[in-house]
C-alpha positions in Angstrom: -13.6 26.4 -39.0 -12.7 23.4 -36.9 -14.0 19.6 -37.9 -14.9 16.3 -36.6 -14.3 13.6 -39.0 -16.6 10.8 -38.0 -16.3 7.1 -39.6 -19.2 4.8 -40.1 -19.1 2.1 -42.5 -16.0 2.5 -44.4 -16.5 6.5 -45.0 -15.6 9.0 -43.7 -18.2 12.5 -42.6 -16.6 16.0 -41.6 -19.3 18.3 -39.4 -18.3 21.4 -38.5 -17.4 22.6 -34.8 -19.3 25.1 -33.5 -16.7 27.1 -30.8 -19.0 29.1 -28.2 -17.7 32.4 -25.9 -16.9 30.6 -23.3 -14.8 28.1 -25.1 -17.4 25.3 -24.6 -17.8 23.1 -28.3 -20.4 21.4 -30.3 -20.5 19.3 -33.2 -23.1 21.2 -35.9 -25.2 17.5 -36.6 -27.9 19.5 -38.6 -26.7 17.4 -41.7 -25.8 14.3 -40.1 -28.6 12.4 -41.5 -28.6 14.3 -44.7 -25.2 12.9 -45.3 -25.1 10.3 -43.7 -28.9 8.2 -43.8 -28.4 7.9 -39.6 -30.2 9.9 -37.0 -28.3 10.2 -33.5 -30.6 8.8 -30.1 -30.4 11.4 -27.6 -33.5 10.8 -24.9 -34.2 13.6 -23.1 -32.4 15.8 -25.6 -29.5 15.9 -22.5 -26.5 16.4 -25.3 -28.4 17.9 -28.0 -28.3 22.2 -28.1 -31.6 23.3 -29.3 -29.5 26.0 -30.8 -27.8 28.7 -30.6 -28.5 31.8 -27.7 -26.8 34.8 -26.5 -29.7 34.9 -22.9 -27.7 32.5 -20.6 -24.8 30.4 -20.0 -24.8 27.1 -17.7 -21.5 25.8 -16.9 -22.0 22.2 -15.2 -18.9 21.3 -14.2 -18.2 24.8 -12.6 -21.6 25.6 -11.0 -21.9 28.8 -12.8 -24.8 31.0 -14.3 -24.7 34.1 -16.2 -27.2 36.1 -17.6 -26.0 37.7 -20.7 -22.6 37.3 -19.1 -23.8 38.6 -15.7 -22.9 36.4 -12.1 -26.5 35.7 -10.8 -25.1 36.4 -7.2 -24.4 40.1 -8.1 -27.3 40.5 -10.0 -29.8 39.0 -6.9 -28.0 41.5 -5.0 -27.3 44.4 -6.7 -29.9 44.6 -9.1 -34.2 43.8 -9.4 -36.4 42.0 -10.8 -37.5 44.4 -13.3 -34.6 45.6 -14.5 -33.0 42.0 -14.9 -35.8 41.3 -17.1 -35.2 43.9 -19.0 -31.6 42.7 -19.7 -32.9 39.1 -20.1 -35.5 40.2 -22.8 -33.5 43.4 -24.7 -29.8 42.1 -24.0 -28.1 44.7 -22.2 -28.8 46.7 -18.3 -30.7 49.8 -18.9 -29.8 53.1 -18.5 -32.2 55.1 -16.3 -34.3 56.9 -18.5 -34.7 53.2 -20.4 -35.2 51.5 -17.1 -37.9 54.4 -16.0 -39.6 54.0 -19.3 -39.6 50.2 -19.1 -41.0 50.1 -15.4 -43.5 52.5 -16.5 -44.5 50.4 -19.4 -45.2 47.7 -16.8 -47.3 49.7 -14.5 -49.7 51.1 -17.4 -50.3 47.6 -18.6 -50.8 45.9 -15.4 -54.8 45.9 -15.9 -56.3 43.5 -18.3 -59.6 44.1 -19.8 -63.0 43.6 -17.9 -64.4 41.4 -20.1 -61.6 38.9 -19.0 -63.2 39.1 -15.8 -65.7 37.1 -17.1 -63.9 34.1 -17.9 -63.0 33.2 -14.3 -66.3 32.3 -13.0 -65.9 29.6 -15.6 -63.2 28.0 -13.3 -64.6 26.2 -10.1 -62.7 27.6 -7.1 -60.5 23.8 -6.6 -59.0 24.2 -10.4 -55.4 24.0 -10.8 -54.2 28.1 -10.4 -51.8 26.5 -13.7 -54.7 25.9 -15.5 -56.4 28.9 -14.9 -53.2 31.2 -15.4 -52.6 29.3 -18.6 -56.0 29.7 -20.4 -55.8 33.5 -19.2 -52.7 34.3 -20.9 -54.1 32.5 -23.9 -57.0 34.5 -23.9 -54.9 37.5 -24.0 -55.0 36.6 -27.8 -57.9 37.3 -28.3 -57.1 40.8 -27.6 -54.2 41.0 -29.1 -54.7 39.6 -32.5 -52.2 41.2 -35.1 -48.6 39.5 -35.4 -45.9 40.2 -32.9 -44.1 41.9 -35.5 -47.0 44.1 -36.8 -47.4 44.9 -33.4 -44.0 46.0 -32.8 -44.4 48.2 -36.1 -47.1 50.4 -34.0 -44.7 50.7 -31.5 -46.8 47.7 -29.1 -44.3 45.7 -27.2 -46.5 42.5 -26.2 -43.2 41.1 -23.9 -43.6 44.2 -22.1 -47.0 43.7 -22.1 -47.6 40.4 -20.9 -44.9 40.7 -18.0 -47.2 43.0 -16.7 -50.2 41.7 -16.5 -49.2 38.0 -15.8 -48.7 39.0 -12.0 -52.7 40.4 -12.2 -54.0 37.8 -13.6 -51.9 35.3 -11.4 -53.5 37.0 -8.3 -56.8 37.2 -9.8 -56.1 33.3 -10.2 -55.7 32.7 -6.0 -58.2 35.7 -5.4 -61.0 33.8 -7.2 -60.2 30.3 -5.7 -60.6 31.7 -2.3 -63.9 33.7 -2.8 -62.3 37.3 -2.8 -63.0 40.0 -4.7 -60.1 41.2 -7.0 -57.8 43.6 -6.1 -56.4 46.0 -8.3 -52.8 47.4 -9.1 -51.6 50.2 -8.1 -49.2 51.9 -10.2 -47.4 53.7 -8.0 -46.6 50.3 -6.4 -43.5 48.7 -7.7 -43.6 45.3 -9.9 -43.3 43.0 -6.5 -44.8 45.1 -4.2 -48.1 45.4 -6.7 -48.3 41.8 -6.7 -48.0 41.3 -3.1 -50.3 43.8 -2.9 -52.8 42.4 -4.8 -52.7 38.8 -3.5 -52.8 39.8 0.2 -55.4 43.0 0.3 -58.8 43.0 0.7 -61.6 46.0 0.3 -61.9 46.4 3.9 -58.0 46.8 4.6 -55.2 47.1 2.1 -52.1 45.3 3.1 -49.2 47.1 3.4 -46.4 45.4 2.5 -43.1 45.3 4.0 -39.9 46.5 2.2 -37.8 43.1 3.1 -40.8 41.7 1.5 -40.5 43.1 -1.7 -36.9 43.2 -2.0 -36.4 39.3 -0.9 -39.2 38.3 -3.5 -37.0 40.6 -6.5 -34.2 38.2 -5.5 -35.7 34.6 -5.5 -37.4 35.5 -8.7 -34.3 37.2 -10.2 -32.9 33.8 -9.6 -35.3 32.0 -11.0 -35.4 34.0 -14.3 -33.6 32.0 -17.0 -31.7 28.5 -16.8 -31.0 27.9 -19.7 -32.9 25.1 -21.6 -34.5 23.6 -18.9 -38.2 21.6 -19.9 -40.6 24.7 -19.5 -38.2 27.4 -21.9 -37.6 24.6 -24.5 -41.5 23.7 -24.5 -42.0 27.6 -25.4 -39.2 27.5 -28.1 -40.3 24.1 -29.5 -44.4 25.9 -29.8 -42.4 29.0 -31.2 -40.6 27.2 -33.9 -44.5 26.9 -35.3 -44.4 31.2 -35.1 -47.8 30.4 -33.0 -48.6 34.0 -31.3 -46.2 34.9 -28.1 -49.6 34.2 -25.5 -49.6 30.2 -27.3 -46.0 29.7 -26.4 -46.1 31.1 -23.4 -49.0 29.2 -22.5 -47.0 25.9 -23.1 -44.5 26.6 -21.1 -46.8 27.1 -18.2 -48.3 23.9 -18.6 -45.2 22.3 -18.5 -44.9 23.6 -15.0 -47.9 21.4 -13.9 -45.0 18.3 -14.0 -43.8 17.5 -10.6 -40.2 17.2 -12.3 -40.3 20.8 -13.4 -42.6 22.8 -11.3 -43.5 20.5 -8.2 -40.3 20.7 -5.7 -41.2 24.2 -3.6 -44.4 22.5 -2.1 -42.5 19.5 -1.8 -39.8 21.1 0.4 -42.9 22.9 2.7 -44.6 19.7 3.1 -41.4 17.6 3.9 -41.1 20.2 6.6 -44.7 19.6 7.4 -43.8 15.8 8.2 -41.1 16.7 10.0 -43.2 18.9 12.5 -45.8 16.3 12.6 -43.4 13.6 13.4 -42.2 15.0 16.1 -38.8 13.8 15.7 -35.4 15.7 15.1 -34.0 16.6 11.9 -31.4 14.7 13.1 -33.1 11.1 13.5 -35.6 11.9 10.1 -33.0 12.7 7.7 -30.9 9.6 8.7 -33.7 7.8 6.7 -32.5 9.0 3.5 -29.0 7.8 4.5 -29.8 4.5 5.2 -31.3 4.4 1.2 -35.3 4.5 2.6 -36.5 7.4 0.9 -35.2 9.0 -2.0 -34.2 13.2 -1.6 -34.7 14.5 -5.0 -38.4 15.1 -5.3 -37.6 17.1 -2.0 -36.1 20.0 -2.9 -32.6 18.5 -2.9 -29.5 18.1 -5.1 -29.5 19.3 -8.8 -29.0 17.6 -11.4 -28.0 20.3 -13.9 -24.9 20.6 -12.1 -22.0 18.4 -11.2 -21.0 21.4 -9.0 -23.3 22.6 -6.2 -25.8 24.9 -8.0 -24.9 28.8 -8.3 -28.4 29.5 -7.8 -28.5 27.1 -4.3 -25.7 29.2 -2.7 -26.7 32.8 -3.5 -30.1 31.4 -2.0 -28.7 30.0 0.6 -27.0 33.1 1.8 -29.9 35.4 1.3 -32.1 32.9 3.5 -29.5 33.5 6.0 -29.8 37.1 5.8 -33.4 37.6 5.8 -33.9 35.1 8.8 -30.9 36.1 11.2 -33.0 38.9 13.4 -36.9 37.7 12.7 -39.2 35.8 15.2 -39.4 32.6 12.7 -42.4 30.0 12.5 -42.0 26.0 12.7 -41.9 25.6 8.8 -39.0 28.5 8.9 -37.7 27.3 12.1 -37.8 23.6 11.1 -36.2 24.7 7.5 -33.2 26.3 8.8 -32.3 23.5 11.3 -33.0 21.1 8.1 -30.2 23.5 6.1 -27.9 23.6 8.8 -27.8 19.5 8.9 -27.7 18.9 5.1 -25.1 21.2 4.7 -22.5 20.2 7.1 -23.6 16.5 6.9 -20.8 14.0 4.7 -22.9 11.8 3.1 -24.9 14.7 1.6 -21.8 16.7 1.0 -20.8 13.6 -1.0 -23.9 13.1 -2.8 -24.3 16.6 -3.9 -27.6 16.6 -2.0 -27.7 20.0 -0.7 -31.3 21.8 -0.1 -31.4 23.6 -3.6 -33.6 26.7 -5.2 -36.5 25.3 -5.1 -36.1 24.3 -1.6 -35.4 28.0 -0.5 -37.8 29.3 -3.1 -40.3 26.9 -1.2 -39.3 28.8 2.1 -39.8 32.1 1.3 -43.0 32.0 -0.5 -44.4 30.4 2.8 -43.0 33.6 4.4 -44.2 35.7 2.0 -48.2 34.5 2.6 -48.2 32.1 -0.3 -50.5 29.3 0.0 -48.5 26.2 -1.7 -51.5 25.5 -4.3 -49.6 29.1 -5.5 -46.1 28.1 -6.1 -46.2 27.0 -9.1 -47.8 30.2 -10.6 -44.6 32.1 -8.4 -42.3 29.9 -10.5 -44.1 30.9 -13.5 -43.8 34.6 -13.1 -39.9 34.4 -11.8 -39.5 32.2 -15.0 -41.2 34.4 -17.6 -38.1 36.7 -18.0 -36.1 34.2 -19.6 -38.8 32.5 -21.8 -39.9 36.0 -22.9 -36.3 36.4 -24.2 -35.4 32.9 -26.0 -38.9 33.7 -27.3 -38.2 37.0 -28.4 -34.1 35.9 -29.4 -36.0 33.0 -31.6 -38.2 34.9 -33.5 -35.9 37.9 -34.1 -33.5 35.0 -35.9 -36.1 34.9 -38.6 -34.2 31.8 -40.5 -34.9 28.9 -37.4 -36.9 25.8 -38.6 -39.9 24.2 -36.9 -38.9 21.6 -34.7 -39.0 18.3 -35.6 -37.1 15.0 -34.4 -37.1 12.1 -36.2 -37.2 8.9 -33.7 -36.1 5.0 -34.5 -39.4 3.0 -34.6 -39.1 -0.8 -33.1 -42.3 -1.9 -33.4 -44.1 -4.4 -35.4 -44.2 -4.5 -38.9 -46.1 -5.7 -42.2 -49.0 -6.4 -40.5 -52.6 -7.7 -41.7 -55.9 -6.0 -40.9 -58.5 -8.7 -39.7 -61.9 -8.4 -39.5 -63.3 -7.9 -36.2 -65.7 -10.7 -35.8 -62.0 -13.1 -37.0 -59.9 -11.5 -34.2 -59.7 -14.0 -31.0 
């Protein structure tokens, strides 16, 4: 095995080099301080690797994205939502009798128990739908009390489980906010479809939903499945390290959507498009705002930073926008989106700054088109996302020698200081 030799104060420290697939290297620190008395700084944890994972691969400096070695481009296109899940979470494509079985799995499950019912008239209809969605999934726990492994022994596959009824309960969540009765799934109704179905009908007329529909919401999700370690999958892995129950973790991570920085940028991109329209200006004259340095782009929907290449996810995106829109009658956010996509694109200054419209820009686009009221796009990005935290989850605990996460930090702040009485301090 290959080694870095590291000096530091007159000695010398070998650490092993850990040699990925792809060729990519790391240095194995796990003993630095051990040997050494030093910790390494790393804010953000933007050079540290969490660990080890066979799920995804991000390549930066290429603008690439697998999933377990898969192009996301052919997989948006060739394959759906469900079945890349099921490679995300169990590591290979299924066959069809496994892919049957699986889908199957997900239809059965899709109810969650009446009693649960209960718990949203505890929410006032203006909560936060990540809130709600959260403290639902951790309820699920309550239901679900033996381990993940003794429930795997009786042949009970929580993953599967959960994947299936976080799309209920997630239109429960928008149902109760607006005063509607819940709708339930029908299990004839494919894994999009049902939750379309859901969200959109009503008792007095069910809402049919349209087949572009459900196959251009199995592609944005598909593509919003796993990247790698971004905040919302590490805060699931860091609550897993604990071995807290699969609903706790999972629960994490959706809060960690509530950030603006992780789960904010769809309604962002809608409402710049809002301004736009309300401006009245061209896209033209409001985007030359940003050029002249008045407003920064990257809360928009814009540019992404996990890439020094344009995003992988950004162009497959981009081209299945292009698809979808080319022969429908299209709205002023949809109208005012494309216009916006054809400027940034072929514009230099954003070519040069890598500030193209990215996922969550498009993701933004089509939930509008979809019927999705933005105080609902977070909870989208929650169900695209819960593929790939199901299966670093899953790829965690199956290790079965991983340690509890815990950093160590460099303090700089006072010291050997004297307690005085209150009635002494000035």
């Amino acid at each position: 095995m290959s080694q870095v030799e590291i000096h530091i104060n007159g000695k010398s420290y070998q650490f092993p080099i850990v040699v990925g697939t792809d060729g990519k290297e790391g240095v194995d620190i796990s003993e630095f301080y051990k040997k050494t008395g030093l910790v390494t700084i790393d804010p953000g944890l933007f050079n540290t690797a969490l660990g080890l994972s066979k799920v995804s691969r991000r390549d930066p400096e290429k603008g690439e994205l697998t999933y377990r070695g898969y192009d996301i481009g052919e997989l948006a296109h060739q394959s759906t939502f469900v079945e890349t899940s099921y490679l995300l979470i169990y590591g290979n494509l299924p066959n069809k009798q496994e892919l049957s079985d699986f889908s199957g799995r997900l239809s059965k499950h899709s109810m969650i128990h009446e009693d649960m019912l209960n718990l949203f008239d505890g929410f006032p209809g203006v909560a936060n739908p990540l809130a709600v969605l959260s403290v639902m999934v951790t309820s699920l726990s309550s239901y679900y009390q033996e381990d993940y492994e003794e429930k795997l022994d009786m042949g009970v596959d929580l993953i599967a489980r959960l994947l299936a009824k976080v799309r209920t309960i997630a239109a429960f969540t928008y149902k109760h906010a607006v005063g509607h009765p819940f709708v339930y799934p029908l299990d004839q109704n494919p894994y999009c479809t049902n939750f379309l179905h859901m969200m959109h009908s009503v008792p007095a007329k069910r809402y049919e939903v349209p087949e572009e529909f459900d196959r251009l919401l199995n592609q944005i999700w598909i593509l919003h499945a796993d990247h790698e370690q971004n905040v919302s999958n590490t805060a699931v892995q860091v609550v897993g390290s604990t071995k807290a129950n699969l609903f706790a973790c999972i629960s994490a991570g959706i809060m960690a959507q509530w950030g603006a920085r992780e789960g904010g940028r769809p309604t962002a991109a809608i409402e710049l498009m809002e301004d736009i329209i309300k401006s009245r200006t061209s896209v033209v004259d409001y985007f030359e705002r940003f050029k002249r340095g008045e407003v920064k782009l990257h809360s928009n929907g814009f540019g992404q930073k996990a890439y020094d290449a344009v995003s992988p996810r950004a162009k497959v995106a981009r081209g299945i926008i292009h698809d979808f829109y080319r022969n429908r009658k299209l709205d002023q956010i949809e109208e005012t989106a494309l216009k916006i996509d054809e400027v940034v694109w072929n514009d230099q200054y954003f070519i040069d700054h890598l500030l193209y419209p990215n996922l969550e820009y498009y993701s933004g686009l089509v939930f509008h088109t979809l019927g999705i009221p933005k105080t609902m796009f977070s909870v989208m990005q929650v169900i695209g996302r819960l593929p790939g935290w199901l299966a670093h989850w899953k790829e965690q605990r199956k290790k079965g020698d991983f340690s509890k996460v815990r950093p160590k930090q460099i303090y700089v702040g006072e010291n050997q200081r004297k307690y005085v009485p209150v009635q002494s301090r000035l």
